[in-house]
GUPA-213935 format. One line per 5 residues: number of its first residue (from 1); their letters; for each residue x, z, y of C-alpha. Coordinates in steps of 0.2 Angstrom, whole numbers, plus 2048, in hexadecimal, padded with zeros to 3 digits. Each point is the difference from the previous one (the first is absolute). Example, Ala and Ser with C-alpha at 12.3 -4.5 7.8 and 13.67 -1.06 7.14 Angstrom:
2
1	as	83E,827,7EA  806,7FD,811
This chain:
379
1	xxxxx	15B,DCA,4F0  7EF,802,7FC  7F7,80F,7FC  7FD,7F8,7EE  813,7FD,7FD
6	xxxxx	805,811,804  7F5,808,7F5  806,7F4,7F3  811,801,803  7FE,814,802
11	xxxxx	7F6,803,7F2  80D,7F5,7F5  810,80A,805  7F7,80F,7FD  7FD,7FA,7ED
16	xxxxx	811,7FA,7FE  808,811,804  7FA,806,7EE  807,7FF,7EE  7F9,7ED,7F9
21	xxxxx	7F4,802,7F4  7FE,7F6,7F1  7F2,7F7,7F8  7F7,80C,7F5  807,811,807
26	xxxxx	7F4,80D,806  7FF,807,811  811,808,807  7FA,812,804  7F4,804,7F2
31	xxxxx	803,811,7FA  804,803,7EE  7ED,801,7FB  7FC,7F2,808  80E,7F7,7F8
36	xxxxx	7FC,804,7EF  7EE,7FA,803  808,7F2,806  808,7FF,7EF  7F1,803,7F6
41	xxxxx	7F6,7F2,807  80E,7F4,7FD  7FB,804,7ED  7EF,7FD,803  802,7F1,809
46	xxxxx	80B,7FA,7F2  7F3,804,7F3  7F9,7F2,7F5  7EF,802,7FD  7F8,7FB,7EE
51	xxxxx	7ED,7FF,7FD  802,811,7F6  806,809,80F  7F6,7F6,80C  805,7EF,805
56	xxxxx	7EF,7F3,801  7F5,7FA,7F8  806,7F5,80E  80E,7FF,80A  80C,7F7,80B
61	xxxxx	811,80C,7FC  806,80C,7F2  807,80C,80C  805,802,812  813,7FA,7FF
66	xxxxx	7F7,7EF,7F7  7FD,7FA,813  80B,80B,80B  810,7FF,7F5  80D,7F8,80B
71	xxxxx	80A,808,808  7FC,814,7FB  7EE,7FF,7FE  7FD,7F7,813  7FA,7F1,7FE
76	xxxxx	7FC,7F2,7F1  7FE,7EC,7FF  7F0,802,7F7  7F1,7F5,805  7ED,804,7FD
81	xxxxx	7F0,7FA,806  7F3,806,80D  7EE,7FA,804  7F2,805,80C  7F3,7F7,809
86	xxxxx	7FC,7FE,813  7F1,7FC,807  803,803,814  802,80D,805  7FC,808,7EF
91	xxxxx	80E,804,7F4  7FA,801,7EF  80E,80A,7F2  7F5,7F9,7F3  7FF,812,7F7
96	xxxxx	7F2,7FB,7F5  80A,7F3,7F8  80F,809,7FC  80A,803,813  80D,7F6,808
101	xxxxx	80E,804,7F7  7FF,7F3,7F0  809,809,7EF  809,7F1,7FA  803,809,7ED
106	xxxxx	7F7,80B,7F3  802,809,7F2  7FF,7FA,7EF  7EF,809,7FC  7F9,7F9,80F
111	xxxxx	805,7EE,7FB  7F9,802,7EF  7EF,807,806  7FD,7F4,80E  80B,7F3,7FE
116	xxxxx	808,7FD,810  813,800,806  7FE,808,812  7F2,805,80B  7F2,7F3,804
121	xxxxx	803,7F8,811  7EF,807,80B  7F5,7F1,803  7F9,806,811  811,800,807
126	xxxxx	805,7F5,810  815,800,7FD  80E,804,7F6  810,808,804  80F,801,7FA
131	xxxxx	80A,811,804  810,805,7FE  808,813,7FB  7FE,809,80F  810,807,805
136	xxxxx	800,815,800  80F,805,808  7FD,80D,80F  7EC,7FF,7FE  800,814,802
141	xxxxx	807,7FC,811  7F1,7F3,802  7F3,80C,7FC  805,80D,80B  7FF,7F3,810
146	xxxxx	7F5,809,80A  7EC,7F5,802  804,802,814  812,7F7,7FE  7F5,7F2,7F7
151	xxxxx	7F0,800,80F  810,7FF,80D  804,7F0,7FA  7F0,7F9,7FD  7FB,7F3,80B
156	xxxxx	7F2,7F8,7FA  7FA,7F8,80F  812,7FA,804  800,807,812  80F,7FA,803
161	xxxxx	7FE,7F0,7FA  810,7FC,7F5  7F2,7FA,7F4  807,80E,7F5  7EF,80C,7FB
166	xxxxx	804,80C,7F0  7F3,80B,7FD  7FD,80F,7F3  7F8,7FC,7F0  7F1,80D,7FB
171	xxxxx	7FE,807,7EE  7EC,804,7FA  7FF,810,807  809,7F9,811  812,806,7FF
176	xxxxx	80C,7F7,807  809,7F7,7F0  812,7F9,800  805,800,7EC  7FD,7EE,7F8
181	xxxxx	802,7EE,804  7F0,801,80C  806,813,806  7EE,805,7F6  807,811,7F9
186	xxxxx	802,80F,80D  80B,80B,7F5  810,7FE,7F6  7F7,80C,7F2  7F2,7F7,7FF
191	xxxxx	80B,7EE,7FE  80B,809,7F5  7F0,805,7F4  7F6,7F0,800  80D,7F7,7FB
196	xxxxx	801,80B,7F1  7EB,7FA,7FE  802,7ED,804  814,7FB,7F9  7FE,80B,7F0
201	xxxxx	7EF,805,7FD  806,812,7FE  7F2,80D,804  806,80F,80B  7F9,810,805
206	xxxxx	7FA,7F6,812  7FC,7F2,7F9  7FA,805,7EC  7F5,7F0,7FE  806,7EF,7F5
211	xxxxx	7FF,7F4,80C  7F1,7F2,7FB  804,7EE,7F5  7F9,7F4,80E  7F3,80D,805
216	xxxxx	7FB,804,7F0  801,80F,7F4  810,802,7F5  7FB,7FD,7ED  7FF,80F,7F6
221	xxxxx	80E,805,7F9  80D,7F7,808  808,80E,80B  809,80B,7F3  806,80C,80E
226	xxxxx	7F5,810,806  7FE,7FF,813  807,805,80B  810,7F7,7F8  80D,807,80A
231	xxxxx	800,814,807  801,803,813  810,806,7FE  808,7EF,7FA  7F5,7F8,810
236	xxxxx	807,80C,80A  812,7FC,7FB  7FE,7EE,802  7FB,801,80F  80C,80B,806
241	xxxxx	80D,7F2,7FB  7F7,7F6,80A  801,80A,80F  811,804,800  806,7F1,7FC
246	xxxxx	80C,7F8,810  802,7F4,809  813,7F7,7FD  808,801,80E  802,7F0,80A
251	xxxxx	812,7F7,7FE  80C,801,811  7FD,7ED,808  80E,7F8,804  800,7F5,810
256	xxxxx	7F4,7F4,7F8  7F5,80C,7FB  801,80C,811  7FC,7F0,809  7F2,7FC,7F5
261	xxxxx	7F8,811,802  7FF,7FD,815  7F8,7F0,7F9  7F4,809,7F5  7F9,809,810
266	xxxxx	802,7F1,80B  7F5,7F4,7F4  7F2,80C,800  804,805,7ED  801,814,806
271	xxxxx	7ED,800,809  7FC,801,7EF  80F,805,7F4  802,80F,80A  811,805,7FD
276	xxxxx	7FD,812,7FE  7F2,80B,7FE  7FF,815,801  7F7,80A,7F2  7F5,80E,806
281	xxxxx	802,814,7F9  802,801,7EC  802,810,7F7  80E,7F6,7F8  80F,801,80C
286	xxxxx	809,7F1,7FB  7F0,7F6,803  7FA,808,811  802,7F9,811  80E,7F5,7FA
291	xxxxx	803,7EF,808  804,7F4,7F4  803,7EB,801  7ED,7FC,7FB  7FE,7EE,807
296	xxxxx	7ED,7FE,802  7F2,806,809  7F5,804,7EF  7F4,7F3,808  7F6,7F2,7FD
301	xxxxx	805,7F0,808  7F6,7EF,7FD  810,7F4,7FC  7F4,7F0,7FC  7F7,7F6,7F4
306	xxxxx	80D,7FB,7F7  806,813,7FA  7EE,804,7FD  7F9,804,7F0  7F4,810,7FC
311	xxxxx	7F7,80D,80A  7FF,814,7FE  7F8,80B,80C  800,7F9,812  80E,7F5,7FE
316	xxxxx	7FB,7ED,7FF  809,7F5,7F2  80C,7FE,810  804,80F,804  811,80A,7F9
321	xxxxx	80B,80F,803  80F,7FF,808  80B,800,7F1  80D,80E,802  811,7F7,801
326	xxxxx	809,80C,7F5  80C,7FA,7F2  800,7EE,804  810,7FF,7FA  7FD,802,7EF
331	xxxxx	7EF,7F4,801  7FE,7ED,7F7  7EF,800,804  7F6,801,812  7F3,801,807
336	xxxxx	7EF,809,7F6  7FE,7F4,7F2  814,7FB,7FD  7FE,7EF,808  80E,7FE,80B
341	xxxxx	813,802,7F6  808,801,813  800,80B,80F  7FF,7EE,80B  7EF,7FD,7F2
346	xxxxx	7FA,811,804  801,7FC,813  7F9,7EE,801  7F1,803,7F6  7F7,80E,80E
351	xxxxx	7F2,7FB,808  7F3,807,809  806,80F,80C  813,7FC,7F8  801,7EF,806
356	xxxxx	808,803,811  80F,80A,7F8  802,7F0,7F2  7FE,7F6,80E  80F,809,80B
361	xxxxx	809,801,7F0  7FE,7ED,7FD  807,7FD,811  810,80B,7FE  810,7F7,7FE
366	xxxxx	805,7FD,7ED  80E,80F,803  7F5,80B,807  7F1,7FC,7F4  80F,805,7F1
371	xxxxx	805,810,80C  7EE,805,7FD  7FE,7FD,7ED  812,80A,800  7F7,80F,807
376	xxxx	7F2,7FF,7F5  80B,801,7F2  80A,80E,804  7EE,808,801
């Protein structure tokens, strides 16, 4: 057995000697404080914003729970749009004309006072993504990853030549980022805020500035709502949510599915899923140096021209994070723009660094290609 395999098949037994946990319940171990916090941010997730307490002037949800409402606040089927533009090696965010993330709505005073149903697409921009809900489940696990874990896996100049590369994707100020589609964000908090700024428009105490119409100034008197619009307290809350929300626990395989997880590692799918992952120290006991089923090596891989779409920081309209394999069982959707309804879609459509596992996978037996999507969906 290789070294791989038995830290896969340790690391699993391990996490199957605790009590399941559900989708949508918090950390086993928080204390009672942590708990009701836990609680509280539920609230505020839940909340529904109105353009009196906040919400626009544009906007692509009323709330948190619009887009992550199923199961429990983890993940959501909504779909909104992305744009940047690359010019090699330069990634441009297009901040001057309003950012990457395109607000699909506004607010009835903003319609009247401009005329316009969404947020104008910017006309410098060299693609358009689509991007699905992210899934949130166990991303306080995620963030406490320690940068080294990240480095050790790194091999950007693919010394080993498996043709498998991942590197670390730097934020502006250079810290290692692992949050996002493209693994731009460094820190839960700070994913957790912005998205109050780009999904909602909602001003906070970190963030107290509307965000621009197509990089121009809001009209006058189209923002009821005194910024900031909501209190750091509430943030705080939210986020806490977040953080302590777990990861469901992985369904027991049967045979099918056992056999398919000695496939996952044989394929190649574990060089970058890594099957489990180790926080560092966190006041929070329930979150610190806890290993946990994490599947991904928060890199970026390029999986190919056919996946590629926008840029942001140093990754290339190619270049993605390996997408943490938690909850596929309750997913229609794969992949970072919903394209694929299937496991076996999900699979076929890497390129790039991924094509030697699609390939392995594509040579697989028809039983043994179905033992594999068995494992994935106890997952």
């Amino acid at each position: 057995m290789t070294r791989l395999r038995v830290v896969v098949v340790l690391g699993l037994v391990a996490l199957g000697c605790q009590k399941p946990v559900k989708p949508g319940d918090p950390l086993p171990g928080l204390a009672r404080a942590e708990r009701d916090r836990f609680d509280r941010g539920k609230v505020v997730f839940d909340s529904v914003f109105t353009p009196e307490t906040g919400l626009g002037p544009l906007f692509n949800a009323t709330g948190c729970g619009e887009c992550h409402e199923n199961p429990a606040g983890g993940r959501g089927d909504e779909v909104e749009v992305h744009a940047t533009a690359f010019h090699a090696p330069v990634c441009d965010p297009l901040a001057q004309e309003g950012g990457p993330v395109i607000q699909q709505h506004t607010t009835p005073a903003l319609k009247q006072a401009l005329g316009i149903d969404q947020e104008p697409f910017p006309p410098s921009a060299t693609a358009r993504a689509m991007r699905t809900s992210p899934v949130i489940f166990g991303r306080g696990l995620l963030d406490l990853v320690p940068d080294s874990v990240l480095l050790a896996y790194a091999d950007p100049g693919d010394r080993n030549h498996d043709g498998v590369k991942g590197r670390p994707n730097r934020f502006l100020d250079g810290r290692i980022g692992r949050f996002g589609r493209k693994a731009f964000v460094p820190t839960l908090r700070e994913f957790n805020a912005g998205a109050f700024a780009a999904e909602m428009s909602v001003t906070t105490p970190e963030q107290p500035t509307e965000e621009s119409i197509g990089g121009k100034p809001i009209p006058t008197g189209v923002d009821p709502a005194a910024d900031p619009e909501i209190t750091q307290e509430a943030l705080d809350l939210a986020d806490d949510f977040v953080r302590f929300l777990a990861p469901p626990t992985p369904l027991k395989p049967g045979k099918d599915g056992r056999r398919g997880r000695e496939l996952f590692s044989q394929t190649g799918c574990a060089t970058c899923h890594i099957p489990t992952l180790r926080t560092g120290y966190s006041p929070v006991p329930a979150l610190s140096n806890r290993q946990f089923a994490a599947y991904t090596d928060l890199l970026l891989h390029d999986m190919g021209a056919d996946l590629a779409d926008i840029c942001l920081g140093l990754a290339t309209p190619a270049d993605f994070r390996t997408e943490p394999l938690l909850d596929l069982r309750g997913a229609e959707h794969f992949l970072h723009d919903g394209r694929a309804t299937t496991l076996e879609q999900a699979v076929e459509l890497h390129g790039g660094e991924g094509s030697g596992a699609r390939d392995r996978f594509r040579a697989l037996s028809a039983a043994d290609r179905a033992a594999l999507v068995a494992f994935l969906k106890s997952l």
